[in-house]
C-alpha angles and dihedrals in degrees: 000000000000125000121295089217095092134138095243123091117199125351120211114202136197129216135191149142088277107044139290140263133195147209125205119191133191150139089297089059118262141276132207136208132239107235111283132197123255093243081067101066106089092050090049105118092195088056090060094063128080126228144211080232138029124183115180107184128180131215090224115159094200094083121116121172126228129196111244094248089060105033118109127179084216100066100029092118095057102046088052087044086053089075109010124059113244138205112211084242094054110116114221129198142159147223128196116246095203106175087062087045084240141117117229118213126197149162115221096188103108106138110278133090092196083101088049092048094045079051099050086043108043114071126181116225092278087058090250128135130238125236120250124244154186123273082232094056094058086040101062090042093066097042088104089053087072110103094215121078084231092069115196120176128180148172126191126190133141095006103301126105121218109199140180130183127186146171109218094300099343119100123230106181132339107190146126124237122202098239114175101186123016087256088063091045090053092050090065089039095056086036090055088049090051093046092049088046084238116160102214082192083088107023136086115235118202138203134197092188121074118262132212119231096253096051092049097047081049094053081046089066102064099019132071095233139329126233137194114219 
């Protein structure tokens, strides 16, 4: 393990089926990673060092959100059971949203070990690991980061869509969509927007998750710009 003492600050990392990337942020500005395959992560430099901050999200699709006053720990498994489909071996847990006054519940047993691996592998500067969560999570709680008062966030990767949609602090819709192919991810985008009676003519739309040229040149014809968070 290399010295804690390191210019970087916090790395945010991405996992999914497919692979992982990575972002690491400090006082010198921040980088990002293209998407890299799993087999890469033990010869990640970035991945030796330890950091004042460490975030570990999945791309799970088994995630529902519940408002607080009707949220039970009790009966966690069966509201996520409600809208994702679940194995009797499937673990679920939970993790408050408090800014939406809501509890998120989730399963990330989805059939990789690559999460469990980045955990195991990625210390902060007092040697502990971070928790793993969903893609959602992270993705509500960026929502604010969005310049446009109709706030859109998304993420896309293997094939599911992670989308949130807000009015200043007011949340819209927080869901996944199966999308097999981007054309298919920009149908429920522009569905949810119909929906919302949003007009993207004058709203950003923003992205965690890295974008092609094409598909961002597409999302450029009907919004006003795109942004990578």
């Amino acid at each position: 393990m290399e010295s804690v003492n390191t210019k970087e600050t916090g790395i945010s990392i991405q996992v999914s089926l497919s692979g992982y990337s990575f972002k690491v942020s400090g006082s010198e500005g921040e980088s990002r990673s293209e998407w890299l395959p799993a087999g890469r992560i033990f010869t990640t430099p970035e991945f030796q060092r330890r950091y004042s901050s460490v975030e570990i999200s999945l791309f799970t699709p088994k995630v529902t959100l519940v408002p607080e006053s009707f949220f039970s720990a009790a009966s966690a498994r069966e509201a996520l059971s409600e809208v994702s489909r679940l194995r009797e071996t499937d673990y679920v847990e939970y993790v408050p949203v408090p800014r939406f006054g809501a509890v998120m519940v989730y399963s990330n047993s989805i059939g990789e070990s690559l999460s469990e691996t980045v955990a195991r592998t990625v210390f902060d500067t007092s040697g502990n690991t971070a928790r793993v969560l969903p893609e959602l999570w992270f993705i509500l709680r960026d929502l604010q980061s969005c310049p446009d008062y109709n706030k859109i966030l998304c993420s896309w990767m293997d094939g599911w869509l992670f989308i949130a949609v807000a009015q200043g602090s007011s949340l819209l819709l927080a869901n996944v969509f199966e999308a097999a192919d981007f054309t298919t991810a920009e149908y429920f985008i522009f569905l949810a927007m119909k929906r919302l009676q949003l007009n993207p003519e004058v709203s950003s739309i923003c992205f965690r998750t890295p974008l092609e040229y094409e598909q961002e040149m597409s999302l450029y014809r009907y919004f006003k710009s795109v942004e990578q968070l």
